[in-house]
C-alpha atoms as a printed R data frame, in Angstrom:
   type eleno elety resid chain resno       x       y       z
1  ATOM     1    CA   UNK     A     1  88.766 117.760  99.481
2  ATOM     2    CA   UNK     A     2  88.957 120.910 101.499
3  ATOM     3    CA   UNK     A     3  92.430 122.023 101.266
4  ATOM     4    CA   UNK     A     4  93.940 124.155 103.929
5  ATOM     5    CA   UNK     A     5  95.539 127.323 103.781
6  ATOM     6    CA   UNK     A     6  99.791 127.817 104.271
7  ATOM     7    CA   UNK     A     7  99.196 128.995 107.560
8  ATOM     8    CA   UNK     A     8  97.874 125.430 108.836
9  ATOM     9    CA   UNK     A     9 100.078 123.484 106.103
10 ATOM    10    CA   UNK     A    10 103.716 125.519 107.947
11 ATOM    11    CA   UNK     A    11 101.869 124.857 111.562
12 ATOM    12    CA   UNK     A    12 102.174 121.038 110.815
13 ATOM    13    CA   UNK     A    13 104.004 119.948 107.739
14 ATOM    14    CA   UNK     A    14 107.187 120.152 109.831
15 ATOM    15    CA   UNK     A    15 106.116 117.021 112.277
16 ATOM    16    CA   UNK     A    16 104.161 115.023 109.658
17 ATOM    17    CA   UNK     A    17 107.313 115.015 107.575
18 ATOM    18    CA   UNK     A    18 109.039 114.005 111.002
19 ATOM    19    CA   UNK     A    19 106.508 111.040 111.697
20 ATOM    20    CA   UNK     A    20 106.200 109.734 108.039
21 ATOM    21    CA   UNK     A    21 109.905 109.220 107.892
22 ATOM    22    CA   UNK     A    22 109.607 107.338 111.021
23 ATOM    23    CA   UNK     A    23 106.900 104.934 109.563
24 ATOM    24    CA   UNK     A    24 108.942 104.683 106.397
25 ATOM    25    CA   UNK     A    25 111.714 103.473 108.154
26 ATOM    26    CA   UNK     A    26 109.349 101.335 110.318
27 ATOM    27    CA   UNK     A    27 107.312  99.962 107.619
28 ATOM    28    CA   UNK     A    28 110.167  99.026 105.297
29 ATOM    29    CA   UNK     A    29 108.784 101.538 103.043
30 ATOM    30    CA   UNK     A    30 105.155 100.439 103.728
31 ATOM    31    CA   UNK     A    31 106.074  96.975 102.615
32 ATOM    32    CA   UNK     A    32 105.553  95.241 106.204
33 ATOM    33    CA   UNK     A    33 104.498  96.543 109.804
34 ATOM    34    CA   UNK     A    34 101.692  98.395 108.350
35 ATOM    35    CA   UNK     A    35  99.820  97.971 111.420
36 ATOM    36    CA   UNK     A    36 101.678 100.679 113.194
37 ATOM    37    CA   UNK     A    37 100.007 103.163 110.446
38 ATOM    38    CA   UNK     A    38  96.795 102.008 111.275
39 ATOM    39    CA   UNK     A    39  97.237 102.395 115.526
40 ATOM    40    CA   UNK     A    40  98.534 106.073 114.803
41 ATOM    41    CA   UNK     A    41  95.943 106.457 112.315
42 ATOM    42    CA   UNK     A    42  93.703 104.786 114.466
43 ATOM    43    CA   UNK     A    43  94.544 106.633 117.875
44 ATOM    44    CA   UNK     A    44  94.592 110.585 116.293
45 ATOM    45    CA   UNK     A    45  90.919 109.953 114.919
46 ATOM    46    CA   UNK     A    46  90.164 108.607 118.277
47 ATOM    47    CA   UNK     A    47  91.717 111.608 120.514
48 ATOM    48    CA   UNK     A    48  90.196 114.119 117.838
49 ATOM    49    CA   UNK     A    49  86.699 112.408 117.561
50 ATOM    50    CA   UNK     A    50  86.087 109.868 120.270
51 ATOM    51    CA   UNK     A    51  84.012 112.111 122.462
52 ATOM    52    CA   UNK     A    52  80.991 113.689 121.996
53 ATOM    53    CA   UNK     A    53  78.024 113.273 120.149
54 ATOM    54    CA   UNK     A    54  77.365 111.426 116.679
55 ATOM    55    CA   UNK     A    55  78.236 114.471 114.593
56 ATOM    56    CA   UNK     A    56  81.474 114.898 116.397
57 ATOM    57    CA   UNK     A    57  82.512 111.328 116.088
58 ATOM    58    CA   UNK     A    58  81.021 110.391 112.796
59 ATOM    59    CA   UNK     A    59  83.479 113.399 111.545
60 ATOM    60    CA   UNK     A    60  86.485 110.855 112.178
61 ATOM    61    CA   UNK     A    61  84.684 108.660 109.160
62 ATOM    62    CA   UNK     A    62  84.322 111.753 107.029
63 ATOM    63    CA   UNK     A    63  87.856 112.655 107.194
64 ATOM    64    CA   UNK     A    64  89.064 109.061 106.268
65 ATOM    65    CA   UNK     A    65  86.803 108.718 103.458
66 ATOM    66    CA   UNK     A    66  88.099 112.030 102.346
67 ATOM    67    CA   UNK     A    67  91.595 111.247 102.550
68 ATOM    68    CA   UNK     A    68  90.646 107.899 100.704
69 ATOM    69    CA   UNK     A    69  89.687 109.642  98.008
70 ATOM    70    CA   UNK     A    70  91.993 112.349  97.647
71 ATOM    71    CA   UNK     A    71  94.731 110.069  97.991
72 ATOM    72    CA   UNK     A    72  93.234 107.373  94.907
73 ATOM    73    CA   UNK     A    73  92.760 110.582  92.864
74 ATOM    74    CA   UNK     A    74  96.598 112.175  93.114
75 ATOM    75    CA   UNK     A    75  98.126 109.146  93.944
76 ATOM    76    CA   UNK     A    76  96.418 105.628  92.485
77 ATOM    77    CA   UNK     A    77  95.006 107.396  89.734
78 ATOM    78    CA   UNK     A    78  98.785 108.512  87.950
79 ATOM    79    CA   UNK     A    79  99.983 105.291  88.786
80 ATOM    80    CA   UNK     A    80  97.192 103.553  86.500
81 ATOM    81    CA   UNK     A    81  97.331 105.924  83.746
82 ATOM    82    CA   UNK     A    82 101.214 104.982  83.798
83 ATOM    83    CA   UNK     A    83 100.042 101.473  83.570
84 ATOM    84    CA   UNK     A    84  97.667 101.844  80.751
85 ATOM    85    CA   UNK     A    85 100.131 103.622  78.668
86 ATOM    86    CA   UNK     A    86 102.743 100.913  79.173
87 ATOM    87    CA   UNK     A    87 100.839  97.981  79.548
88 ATOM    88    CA   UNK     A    88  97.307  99.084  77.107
89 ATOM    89    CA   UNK     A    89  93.816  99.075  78.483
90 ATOM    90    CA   UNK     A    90  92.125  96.417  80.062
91 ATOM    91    CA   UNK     A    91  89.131  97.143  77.609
């Protein structure tokens, strides 16, 4: 994953903090309403990509994949390693 410098993490970590408390609340913790996730989620990529030509909007899919990813690898990935140490290996 790319990662971004402080100067673009301070320019927006304020209001992401500020919206993902509001879909934390909304969500029940990301138990129910998840729907709401996906329309933001949905509408950014649109607004940021929607226009243009196939490179510009095909970059909407690259930065969804890439958050995938990034997010299985620091987040999913712990969580299982947890699991195997508690629970043992599957294999």
């Amino acid at each position: 994953m790319p990662y971004v410098t402080d100067k673009w993490k301070h320019k927006y970590q304020r209001c992401l903090v500020h919206l993902a408390s509001r879909f934390i609340e909304d969500t029940m913790g990301g138990k129910e309403n998840t729907g709401v996730v996906v329309y933001a989620v949905y509408l950014l990529l649109k607004r940021i990509y929607g226009e243009g030509n196939f490179e510009t909007r095909s970059n909407a899919l690259k930065v969804l994949e890439s958050a995938k990813l990034e997010y299985y690898r620091r987040v999913m990935v712990p969580y299982e390693d947890k699991k195997i140490i508690e629970n043992g290996d599957v294999i």
